[in-house]
N, CA, C and O atoms as a printed pandas DataFrame, in Angstrom:
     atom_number atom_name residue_name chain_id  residue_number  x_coord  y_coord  z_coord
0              1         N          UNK        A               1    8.556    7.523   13.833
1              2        CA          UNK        A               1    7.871    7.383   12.561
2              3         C          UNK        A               1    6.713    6.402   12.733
3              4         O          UNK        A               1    6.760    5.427   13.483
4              5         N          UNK        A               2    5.733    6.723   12.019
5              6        CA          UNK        A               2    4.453    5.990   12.030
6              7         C          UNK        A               2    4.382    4.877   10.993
7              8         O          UNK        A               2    5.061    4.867    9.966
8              9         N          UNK        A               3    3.325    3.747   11.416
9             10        CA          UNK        A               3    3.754    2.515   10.447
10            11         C          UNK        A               3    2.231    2.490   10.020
11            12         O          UNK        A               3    1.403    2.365   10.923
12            13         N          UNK        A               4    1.751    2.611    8.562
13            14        CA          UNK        A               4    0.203    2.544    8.554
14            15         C          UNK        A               4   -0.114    1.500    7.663
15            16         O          UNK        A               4    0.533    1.340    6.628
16            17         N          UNK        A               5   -1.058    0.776    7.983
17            18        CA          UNK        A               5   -1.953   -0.397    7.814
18            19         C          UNK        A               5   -2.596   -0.076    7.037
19            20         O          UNK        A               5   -2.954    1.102    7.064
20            21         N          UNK        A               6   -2.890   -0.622    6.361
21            22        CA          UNK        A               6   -4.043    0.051    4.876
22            23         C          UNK        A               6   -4.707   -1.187    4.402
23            24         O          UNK        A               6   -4.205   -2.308    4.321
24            25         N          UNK        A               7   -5.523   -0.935    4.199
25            26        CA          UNK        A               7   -6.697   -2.150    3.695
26            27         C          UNK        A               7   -7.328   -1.544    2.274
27            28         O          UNK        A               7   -8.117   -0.602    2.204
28            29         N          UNK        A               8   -6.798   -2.300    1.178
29            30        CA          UNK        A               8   -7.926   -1.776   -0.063
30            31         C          UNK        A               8   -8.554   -2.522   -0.263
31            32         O          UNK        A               8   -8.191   -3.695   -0.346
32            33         N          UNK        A               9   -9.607   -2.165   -0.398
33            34        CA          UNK        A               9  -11.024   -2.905   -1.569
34            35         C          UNK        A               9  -11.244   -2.562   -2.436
35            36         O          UNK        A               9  -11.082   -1.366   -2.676
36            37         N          UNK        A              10  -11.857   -3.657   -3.615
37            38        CA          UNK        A              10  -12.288   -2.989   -4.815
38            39         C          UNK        A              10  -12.018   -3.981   -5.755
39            40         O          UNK        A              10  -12.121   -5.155   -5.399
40            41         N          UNK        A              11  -11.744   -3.753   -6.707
41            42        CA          UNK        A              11  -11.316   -4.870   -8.076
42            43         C          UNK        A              11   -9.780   -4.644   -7.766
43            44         O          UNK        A              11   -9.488   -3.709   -8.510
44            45         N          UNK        A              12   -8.900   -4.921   -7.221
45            46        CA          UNK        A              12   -7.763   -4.765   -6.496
46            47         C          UNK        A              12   -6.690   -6.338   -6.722
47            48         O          UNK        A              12   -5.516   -6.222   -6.370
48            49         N          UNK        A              13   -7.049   -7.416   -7.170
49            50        CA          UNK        A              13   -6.663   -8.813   -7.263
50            51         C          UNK        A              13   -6.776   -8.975   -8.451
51            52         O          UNK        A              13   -7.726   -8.546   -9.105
52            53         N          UNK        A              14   -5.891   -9.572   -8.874
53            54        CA          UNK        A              14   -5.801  -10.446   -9.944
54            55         C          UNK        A              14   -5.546   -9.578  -11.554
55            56         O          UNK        A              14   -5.468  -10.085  -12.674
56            57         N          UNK        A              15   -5.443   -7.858  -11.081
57            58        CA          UNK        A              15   -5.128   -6.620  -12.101
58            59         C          UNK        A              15   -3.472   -6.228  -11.864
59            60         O          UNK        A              15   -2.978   -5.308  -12.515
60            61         N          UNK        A              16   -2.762   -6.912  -10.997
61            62        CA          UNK        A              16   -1.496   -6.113  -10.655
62            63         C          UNK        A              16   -1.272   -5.321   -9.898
63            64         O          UNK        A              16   -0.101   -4.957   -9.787
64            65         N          UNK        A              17   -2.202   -4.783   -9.145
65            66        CA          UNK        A              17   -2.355   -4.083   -8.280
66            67         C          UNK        A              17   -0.885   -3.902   -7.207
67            68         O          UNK        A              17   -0.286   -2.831   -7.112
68            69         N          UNK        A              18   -0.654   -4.629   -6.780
69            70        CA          UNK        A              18    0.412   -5.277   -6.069
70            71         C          UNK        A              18    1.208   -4.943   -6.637
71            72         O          UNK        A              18    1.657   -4.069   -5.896
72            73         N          UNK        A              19    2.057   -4.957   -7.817
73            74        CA          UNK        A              19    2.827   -4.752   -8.893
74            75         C          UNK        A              19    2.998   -3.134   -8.812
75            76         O          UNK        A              19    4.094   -2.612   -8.605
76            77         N          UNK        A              20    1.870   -2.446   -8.985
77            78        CA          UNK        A              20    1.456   -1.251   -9.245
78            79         C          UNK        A              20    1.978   -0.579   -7.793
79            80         O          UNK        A              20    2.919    0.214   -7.807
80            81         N          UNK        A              21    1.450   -0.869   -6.812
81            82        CA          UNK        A              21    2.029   -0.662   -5.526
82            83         C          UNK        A              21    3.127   -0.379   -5.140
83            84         O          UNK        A              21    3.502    0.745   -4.805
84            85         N          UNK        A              22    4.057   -1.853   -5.149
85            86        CA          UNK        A              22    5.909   -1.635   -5.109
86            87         C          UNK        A              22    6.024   -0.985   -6.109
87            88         O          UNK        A              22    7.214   -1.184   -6.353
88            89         N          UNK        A              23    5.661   -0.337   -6.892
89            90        CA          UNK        A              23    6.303    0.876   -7.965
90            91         C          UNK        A              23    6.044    2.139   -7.389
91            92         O          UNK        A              23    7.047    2.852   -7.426
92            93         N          UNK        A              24    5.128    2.633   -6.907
93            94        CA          UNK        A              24    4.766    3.826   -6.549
94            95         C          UNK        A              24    5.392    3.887   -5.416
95            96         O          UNK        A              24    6.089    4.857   -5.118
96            97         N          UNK        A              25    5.169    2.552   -4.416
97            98        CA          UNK        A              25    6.134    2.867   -3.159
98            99         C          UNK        A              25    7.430    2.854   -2.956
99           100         O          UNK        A              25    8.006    2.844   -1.868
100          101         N          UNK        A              26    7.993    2.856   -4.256
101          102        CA          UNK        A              26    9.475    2.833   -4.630
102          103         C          UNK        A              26    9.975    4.152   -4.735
103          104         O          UNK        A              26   10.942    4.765   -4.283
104          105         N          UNK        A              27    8.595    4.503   -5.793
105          106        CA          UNK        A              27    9.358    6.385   -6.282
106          107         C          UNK        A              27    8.684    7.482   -4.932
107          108         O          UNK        A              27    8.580    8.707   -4.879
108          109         N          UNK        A              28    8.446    6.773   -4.291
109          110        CA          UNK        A              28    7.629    7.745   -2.883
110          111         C          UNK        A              28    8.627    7.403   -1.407
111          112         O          UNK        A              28    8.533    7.688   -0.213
112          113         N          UNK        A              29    9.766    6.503   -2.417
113          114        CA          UNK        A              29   10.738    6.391   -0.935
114          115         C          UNK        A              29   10.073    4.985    0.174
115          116         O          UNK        A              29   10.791    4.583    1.089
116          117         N          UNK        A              30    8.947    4.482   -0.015
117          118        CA          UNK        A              30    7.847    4.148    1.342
118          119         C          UNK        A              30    8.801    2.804    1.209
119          120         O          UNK        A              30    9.142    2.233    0.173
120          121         N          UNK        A              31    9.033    2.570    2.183
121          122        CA          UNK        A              31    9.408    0.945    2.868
122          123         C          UNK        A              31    8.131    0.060    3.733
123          124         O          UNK        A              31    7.504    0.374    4.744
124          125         N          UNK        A              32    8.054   -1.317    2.751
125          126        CA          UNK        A              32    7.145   -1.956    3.719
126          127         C          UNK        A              32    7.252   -3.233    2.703
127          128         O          UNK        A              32    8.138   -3.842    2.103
128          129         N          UNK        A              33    5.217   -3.306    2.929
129          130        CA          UNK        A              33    5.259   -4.407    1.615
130          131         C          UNK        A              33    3.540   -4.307    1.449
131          132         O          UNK        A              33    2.859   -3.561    2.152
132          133         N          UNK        A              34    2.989   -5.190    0.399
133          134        CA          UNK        A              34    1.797   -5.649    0.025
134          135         C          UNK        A              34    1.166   -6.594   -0.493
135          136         O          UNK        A              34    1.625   -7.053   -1.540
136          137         N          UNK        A              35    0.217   -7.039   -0.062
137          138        CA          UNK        A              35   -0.475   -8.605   -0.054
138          139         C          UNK        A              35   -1.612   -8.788    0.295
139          140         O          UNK        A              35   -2.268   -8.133    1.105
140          141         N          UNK        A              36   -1.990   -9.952   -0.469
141          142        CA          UNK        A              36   -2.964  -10.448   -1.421
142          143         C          UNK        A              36   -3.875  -11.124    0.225
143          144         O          UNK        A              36   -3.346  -11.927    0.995
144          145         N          UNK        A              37   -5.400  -10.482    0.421
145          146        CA          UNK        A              37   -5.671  -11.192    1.778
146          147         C          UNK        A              37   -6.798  -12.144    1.123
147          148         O          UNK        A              37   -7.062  -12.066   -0.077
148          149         N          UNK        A              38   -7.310  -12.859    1.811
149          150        CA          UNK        A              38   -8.069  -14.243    1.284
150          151         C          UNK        A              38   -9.397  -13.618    1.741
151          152         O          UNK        A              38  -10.117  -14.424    2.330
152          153         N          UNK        A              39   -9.886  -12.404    1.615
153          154        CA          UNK        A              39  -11.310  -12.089    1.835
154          155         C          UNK        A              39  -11.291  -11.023   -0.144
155          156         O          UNK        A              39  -12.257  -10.443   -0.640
156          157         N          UNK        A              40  -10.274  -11.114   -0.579
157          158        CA          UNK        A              40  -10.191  -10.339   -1.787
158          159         C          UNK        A              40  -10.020   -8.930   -1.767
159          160         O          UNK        A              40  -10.489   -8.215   -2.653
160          161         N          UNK        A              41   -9.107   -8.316   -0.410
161          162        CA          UNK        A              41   -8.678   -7.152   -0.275
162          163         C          UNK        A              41   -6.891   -7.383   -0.643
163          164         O          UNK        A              41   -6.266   -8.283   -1.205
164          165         N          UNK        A              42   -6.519   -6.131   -0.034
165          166        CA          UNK        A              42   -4.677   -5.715    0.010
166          167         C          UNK        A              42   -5.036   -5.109    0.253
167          168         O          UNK        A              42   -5.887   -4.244    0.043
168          169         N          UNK        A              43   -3.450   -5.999    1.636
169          170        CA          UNK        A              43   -3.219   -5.384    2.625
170          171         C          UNK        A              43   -1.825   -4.457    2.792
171          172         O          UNK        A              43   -0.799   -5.103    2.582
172          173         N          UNK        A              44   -1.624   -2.999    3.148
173          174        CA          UNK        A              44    0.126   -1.942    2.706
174          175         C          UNK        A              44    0.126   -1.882    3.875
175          176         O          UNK        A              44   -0.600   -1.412    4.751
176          177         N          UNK        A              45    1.140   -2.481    3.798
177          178        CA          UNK        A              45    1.811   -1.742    5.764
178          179         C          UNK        A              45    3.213   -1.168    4.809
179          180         O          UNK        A              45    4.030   -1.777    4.118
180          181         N          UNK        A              46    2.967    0.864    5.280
181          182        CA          UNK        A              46    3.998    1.449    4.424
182          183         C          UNK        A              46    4.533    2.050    6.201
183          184         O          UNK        A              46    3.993    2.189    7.298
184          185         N          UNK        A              47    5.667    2.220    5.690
185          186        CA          UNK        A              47    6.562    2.861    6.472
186          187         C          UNK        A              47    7.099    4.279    6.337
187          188         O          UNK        A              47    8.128    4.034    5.707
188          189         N          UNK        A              48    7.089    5.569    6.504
189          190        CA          UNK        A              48    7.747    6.391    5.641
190          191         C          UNK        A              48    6.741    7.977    6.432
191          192         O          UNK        A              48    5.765    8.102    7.170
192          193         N          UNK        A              49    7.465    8.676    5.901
193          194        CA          UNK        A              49    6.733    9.947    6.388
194          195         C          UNK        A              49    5.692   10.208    6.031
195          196         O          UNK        A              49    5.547    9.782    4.885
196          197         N          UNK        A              50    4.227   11.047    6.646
197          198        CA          UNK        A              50    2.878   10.803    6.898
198          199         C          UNK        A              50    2.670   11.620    5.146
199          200         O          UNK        A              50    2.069   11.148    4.181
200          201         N          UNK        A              51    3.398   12.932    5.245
201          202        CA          UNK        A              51    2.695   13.529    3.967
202          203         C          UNK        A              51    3.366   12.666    2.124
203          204         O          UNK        A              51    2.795   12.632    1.034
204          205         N          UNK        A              52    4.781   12.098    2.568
205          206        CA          UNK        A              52    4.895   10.917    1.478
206          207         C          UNK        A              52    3.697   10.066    1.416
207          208         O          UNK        A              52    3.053    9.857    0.388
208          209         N          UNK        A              53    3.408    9.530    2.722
209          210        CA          UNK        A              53    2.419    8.118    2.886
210          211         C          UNK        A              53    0.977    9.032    1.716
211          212         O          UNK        A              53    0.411    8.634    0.698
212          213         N          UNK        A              54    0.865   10.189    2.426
213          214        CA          UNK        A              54   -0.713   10.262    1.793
214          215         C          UNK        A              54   -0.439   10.838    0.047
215          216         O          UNK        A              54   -1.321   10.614   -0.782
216          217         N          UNK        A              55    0.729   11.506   -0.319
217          218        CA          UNK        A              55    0.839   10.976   -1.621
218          219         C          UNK        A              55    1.148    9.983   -2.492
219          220         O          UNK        A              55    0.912    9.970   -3.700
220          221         N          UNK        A              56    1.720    9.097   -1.796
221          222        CA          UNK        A              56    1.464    7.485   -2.039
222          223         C          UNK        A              56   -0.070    7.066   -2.321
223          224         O          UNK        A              56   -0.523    6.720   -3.411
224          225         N          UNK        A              57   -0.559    7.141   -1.468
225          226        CA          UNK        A              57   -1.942    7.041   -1.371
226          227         C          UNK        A              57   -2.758    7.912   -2.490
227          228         O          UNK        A              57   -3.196    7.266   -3.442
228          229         N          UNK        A              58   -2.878    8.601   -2.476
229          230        CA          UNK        A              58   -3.345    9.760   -3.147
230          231         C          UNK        A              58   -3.443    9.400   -5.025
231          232         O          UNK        A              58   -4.341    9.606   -5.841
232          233         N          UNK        A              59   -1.780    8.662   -5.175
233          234        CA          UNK        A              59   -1.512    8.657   -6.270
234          235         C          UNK        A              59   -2.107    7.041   -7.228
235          236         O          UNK        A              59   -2.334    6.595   -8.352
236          237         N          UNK        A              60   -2.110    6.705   -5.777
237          238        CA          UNK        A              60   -2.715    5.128   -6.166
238          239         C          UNK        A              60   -4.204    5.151   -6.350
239          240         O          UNK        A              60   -4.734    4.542   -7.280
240          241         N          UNK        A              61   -4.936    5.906   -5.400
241          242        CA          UNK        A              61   -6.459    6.521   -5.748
242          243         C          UNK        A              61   -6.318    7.232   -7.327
243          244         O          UNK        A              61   -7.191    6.745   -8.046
244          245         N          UNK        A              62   -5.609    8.074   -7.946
245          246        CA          UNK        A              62   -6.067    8.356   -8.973
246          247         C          UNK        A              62   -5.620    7.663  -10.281
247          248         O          UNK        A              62   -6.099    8.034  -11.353
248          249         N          UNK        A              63   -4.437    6.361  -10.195
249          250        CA          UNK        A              63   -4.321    6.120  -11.050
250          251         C          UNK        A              63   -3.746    4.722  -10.911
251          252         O          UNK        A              63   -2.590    4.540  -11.292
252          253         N          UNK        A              64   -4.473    3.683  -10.381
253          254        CA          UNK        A              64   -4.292    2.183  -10.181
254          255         C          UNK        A              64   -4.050    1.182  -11.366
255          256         O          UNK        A              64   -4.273   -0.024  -11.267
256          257         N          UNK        A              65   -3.596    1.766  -12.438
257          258        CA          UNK        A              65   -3.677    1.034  -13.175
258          259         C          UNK        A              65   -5.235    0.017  -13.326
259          260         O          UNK        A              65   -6.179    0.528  -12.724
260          261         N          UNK        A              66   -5.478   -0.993  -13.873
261          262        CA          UNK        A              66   -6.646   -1.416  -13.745
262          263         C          UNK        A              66   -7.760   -2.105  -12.338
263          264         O          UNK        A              66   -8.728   -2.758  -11.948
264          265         N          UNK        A              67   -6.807   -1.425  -12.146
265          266        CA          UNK        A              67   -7.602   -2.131  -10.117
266          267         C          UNK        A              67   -8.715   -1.224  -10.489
267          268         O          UNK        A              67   -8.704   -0.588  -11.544
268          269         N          UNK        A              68   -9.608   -1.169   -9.682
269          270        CA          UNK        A              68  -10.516   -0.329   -9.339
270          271         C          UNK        A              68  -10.776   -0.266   -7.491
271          272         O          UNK        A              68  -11.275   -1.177   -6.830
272          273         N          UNK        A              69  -10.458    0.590   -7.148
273          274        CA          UNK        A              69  -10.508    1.155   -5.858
274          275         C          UNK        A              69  -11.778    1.958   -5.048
275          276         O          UNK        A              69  -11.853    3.187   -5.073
276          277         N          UNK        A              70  -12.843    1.036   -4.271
277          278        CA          UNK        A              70  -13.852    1.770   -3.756
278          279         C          UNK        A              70  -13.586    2.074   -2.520
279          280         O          UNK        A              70  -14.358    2.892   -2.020
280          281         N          UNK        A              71  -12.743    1.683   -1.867
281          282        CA          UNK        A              71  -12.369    1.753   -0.240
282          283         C          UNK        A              71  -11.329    1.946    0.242
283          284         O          UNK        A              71  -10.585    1.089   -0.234
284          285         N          UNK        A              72  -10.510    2.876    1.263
285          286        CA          UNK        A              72   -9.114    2.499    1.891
286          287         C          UNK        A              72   -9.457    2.641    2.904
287          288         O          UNK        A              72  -10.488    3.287    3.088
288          289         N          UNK        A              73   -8.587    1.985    4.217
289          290        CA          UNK        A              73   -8.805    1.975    5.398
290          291         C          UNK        A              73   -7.515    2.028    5.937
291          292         O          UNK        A              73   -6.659    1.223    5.570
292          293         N          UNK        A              74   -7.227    3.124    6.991
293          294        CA          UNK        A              74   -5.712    3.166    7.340
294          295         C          UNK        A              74   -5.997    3.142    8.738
295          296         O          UNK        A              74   -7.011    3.498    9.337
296          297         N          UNK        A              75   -4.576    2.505    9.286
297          298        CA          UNK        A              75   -4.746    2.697   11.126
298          299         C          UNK        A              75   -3.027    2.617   10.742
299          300         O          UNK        A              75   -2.303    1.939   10.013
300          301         N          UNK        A              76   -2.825    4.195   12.099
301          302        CA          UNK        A              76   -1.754    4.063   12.244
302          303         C          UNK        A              76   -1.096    3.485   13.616
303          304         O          UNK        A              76   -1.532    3.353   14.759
304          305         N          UNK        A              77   -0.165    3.273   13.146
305          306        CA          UNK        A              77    0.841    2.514   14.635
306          307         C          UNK        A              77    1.851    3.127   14.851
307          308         O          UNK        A              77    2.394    3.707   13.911
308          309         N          UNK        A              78    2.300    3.170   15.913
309          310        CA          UNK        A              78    3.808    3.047   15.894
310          311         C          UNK        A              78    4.747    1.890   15.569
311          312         O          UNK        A              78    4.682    0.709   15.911
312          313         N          UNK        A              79    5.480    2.423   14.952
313          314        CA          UNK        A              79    6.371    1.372   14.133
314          315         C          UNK        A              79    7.193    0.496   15.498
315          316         O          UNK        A              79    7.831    0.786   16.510
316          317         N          UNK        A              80    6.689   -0.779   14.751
317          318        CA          UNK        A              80    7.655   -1.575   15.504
318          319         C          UNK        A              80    8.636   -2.610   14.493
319          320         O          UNK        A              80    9.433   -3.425   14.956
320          321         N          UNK        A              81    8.444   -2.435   13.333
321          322        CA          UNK        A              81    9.292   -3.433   12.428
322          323         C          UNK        A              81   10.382   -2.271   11.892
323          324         O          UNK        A              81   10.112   -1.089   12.106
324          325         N          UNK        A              82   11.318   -2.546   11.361
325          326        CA          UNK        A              82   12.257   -1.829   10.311
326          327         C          UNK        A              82   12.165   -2.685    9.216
327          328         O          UNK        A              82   12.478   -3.875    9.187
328          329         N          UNK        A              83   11.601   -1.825    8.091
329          330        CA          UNK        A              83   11.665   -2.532    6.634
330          331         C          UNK        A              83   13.049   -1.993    5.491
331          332         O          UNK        A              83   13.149   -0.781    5.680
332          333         N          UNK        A              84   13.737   -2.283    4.794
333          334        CA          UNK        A              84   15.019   -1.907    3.965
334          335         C          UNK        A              84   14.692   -1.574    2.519
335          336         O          UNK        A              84   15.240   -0.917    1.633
336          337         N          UNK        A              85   13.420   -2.393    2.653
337          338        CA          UNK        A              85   12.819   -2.189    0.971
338          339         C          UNK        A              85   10.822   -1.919    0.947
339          340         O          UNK        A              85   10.164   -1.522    1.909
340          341         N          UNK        A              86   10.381   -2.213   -0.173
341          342        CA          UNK        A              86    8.631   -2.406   -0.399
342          343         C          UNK        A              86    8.667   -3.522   -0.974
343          344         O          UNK        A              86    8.990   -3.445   -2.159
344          345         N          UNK        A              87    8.398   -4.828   -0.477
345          346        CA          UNK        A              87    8.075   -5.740   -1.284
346          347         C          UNK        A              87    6.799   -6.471   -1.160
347          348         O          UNK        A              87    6.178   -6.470   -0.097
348          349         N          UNK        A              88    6.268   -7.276   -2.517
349          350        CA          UNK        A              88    5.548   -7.745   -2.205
350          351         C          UNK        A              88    5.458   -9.031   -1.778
351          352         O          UNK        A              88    6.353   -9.738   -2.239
352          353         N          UNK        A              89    4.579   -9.662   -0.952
353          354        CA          UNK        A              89    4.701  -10.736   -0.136
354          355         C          UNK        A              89    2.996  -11.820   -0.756
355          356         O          UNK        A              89    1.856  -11.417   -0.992
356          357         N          UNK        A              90    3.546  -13.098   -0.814
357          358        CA          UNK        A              90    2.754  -13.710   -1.099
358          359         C          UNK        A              90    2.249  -14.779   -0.685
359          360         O          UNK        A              90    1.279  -15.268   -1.263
């Protein structure tokens, strides 16, 4: 299983975004987590199968609650962590 790195930009801080995140990656099954980076992105390292991952994704592009989303950036890895849950980390 693949572990993907995701970088959002956008109005993404300080809307819940994060909040919004562990919810979707809850009902999409995805194990990982998400957090707040000090350049004013979030950062998802999700865990989980590729076509879950991109409706995860997919679903957060069309409906972020008040984030506003101009950018994602994914790199995948091979997994080297085991995650049990999605949480967010701060």
């Amino acid at each position: 299983m693949k572990e993907y790195h995701i970088i959002v930009s956008g109005t993404v801080q300080g809307v819940c975004f994060r909040a919004t995140t562990k919810q979707r990656a809850q009902q999409f099954s995805i194990k990982g987590f998400v957090k707040n980076l000090a350049d004013g992105t979030v950062k998802i390292v999700a865990l989980g199968p590729e076509k879950l991952i991109n409706e995860f994704l997919d679903s957060l592009k069309k409906d972020a609650g008040a984030a506003r989303i101009t950018r994602v950036d994914i790199e995948k890895k091979d997994s080297t962590a085991s995650f049990e849950s999605f949480d967010i980390k701060y």
